[in-house]
Structure formats: structure tokens, C-alpha cells
C-alpha positions as CSV (number, residue, x, y, z in Angstrom):
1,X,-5.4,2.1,17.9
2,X,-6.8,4.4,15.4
3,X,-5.8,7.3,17.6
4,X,-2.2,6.3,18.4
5,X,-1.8,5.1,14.5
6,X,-2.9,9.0,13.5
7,X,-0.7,10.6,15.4
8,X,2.8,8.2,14.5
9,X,1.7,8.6,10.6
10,X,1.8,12.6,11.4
11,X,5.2,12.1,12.5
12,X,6.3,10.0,9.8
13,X,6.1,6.5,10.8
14,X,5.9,4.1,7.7
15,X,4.3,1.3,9.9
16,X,1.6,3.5,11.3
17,X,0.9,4.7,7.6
18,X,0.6,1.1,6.3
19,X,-1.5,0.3,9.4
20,X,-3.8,3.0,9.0
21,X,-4.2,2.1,4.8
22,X,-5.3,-1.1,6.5
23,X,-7.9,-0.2,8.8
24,X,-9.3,2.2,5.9
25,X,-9.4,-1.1,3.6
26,X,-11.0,-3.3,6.0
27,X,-13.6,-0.6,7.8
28,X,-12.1,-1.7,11.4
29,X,-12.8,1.3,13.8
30,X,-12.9,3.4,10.7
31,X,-15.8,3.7,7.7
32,X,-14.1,2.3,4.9
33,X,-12.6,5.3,2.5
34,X,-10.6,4.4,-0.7
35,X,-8.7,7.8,-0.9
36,X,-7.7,7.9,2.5
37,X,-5.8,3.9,1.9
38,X,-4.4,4.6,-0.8
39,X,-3.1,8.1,0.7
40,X,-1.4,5.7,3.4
41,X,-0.1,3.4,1.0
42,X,1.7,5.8,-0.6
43,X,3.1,7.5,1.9
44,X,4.2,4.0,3.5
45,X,5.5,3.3,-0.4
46,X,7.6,6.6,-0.4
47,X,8.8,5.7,2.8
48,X,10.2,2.6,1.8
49,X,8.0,-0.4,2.4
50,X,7.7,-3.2,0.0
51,X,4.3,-4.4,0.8
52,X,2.5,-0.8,0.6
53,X,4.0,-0.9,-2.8
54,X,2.5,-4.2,-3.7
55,X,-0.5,-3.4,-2.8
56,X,-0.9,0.0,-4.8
57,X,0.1,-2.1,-7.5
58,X,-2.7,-4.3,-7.0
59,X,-5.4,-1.3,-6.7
60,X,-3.7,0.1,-9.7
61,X,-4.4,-3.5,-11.6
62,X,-8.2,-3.3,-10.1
63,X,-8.4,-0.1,-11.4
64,X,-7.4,-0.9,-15.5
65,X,-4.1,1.0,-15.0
66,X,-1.6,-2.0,-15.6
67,X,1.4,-0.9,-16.6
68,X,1.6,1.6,-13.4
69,X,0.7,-1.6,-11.7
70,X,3.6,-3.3,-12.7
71,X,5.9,-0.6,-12.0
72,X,5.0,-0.7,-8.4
73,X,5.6,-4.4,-8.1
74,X,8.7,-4.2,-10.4
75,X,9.8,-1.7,-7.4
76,X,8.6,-3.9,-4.7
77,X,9.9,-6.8,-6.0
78,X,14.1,-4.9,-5.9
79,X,12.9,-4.7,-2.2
80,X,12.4,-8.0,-2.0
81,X,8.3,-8.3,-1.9
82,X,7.2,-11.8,-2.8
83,X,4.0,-11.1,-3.5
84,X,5.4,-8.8,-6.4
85,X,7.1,-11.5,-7.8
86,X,3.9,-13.7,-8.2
87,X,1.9,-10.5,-9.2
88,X,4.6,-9.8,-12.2
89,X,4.9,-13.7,-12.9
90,X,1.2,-13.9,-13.7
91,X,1.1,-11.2,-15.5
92,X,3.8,-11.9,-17.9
């Protein structure tokens, strides 16, 4: 998967970006690598997808940097992310 993932991401796929981010989060036919998931999220968030956003938002929260977290769910919440909405709700 890993292979076929690589290769869509290199042509631009959003999906293949996201799913990548994943397999880099969870170590699953990859070592686990921080820099290289968040490097997929956010080219999955440029590209338009609501849930990449979310979760930079939630590394960015992790990491201390909360107002750029809530940016990023503000944003994925206008694209209709749920999980935004709870993220900015228990904030606030």
C-alpha cells in the first residue's frame, strides 16, 4: 500500500496524502516519523480535506501552539469537520 499511496501523493492525490500521514502516525509498514505526517497532512489540508485539517489542529494543540490550533479547526469546521466543532467547543 505504502508503495501505491507514494506514488498517488506524488501526483497529487489528497486521499493518498492523508493516507500516508496515517501510516506515518500509526508505524503500519512505515517507522513512525512525525515530520513526514504532518508533511502529509498539510498537503492533504491545502488540498482541501477537512479531517487532515483537524488533525493538524490537534498536533498543533499537543504541541502548546493553540491559537494556530484553532485556526485549523475554525477552517475545518466551514468544511464541515465535526470533530472541529467539538475541538473548538471544548476549548471555548
Amino acid at each position: 500500500a505504502f508503495v501505491l499511496l507514494s506514488k498517488a501523493a506524488a501526483l497529487g492525490n489528497i486521499t493518498a496524502h492523508y493516507d500516508l500521514a496515517l501510516l506515518y502516525q500509526s508505524g503500519q509498514g512505515v517507522e513512525k516519523d512525525e515530520k513526514k505526517m504532518i508533511y502529509h497532512w498539510e498537503q492533504a489540508a491545502i488540498g482541501g480535506d477537512p479531517f487532515a485539517r483537524h488533525n493538524l489542529g490537534q498536533c498543533e494543540r499537543e504541541n502548546g501552539m493553540h491559537e494556530r490550533a484553532v485556526r485549523h479547526w475554525i477552517i475545518a469546521a466551514n468544511l464541515v469537520c465535526d470533530s472541529s466543532l467539538v475541538s473548538l467547543r471544548l476549548y471555548y
